[in-house]
C-alpha positions, -999 to +999 in steps of 0.1 A: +481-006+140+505+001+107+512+036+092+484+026+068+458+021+094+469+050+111+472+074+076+432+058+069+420+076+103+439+101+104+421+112+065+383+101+078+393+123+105+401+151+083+376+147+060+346+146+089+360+181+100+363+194+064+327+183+063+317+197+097+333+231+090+318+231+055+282+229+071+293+258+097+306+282+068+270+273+055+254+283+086+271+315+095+266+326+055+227+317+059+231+341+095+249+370+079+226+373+054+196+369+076+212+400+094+224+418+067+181+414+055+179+427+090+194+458+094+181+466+055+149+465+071+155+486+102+173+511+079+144+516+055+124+521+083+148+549+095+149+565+066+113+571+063+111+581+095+132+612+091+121+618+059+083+626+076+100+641+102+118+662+078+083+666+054+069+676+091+098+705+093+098+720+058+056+723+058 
């Protein structure tokens, strides 16, 4: 195998894990924002939940 041969894989390497960590940046991007979504959620929820607690306390 020449240098050239060797320079060929050695770039198709590269650019399959370029490609493979592009798709994971993807994934972990779509996860952090499902979680993010997540904890919006639960917060709203706490929120109202101590603002009818606190409704509860002032009546």
């Amino acid at each position: 195998m020449d240098i050239f041969d060797t320079l060929e894989l050695r770039v198709g390497e590269l650019l399959a894990r370029k490609k493979a960590l592009e798709e994971e940046n993807a994934a972990l991007r779509a996860e952090a924002s499902r979680l993010a979504a997540e904890k919006k959620a639960v917060t709203e929820r706490i929120d109202a939940l101590l603002e009818k607690l606190q409704g509860e306390l002032d009546a």
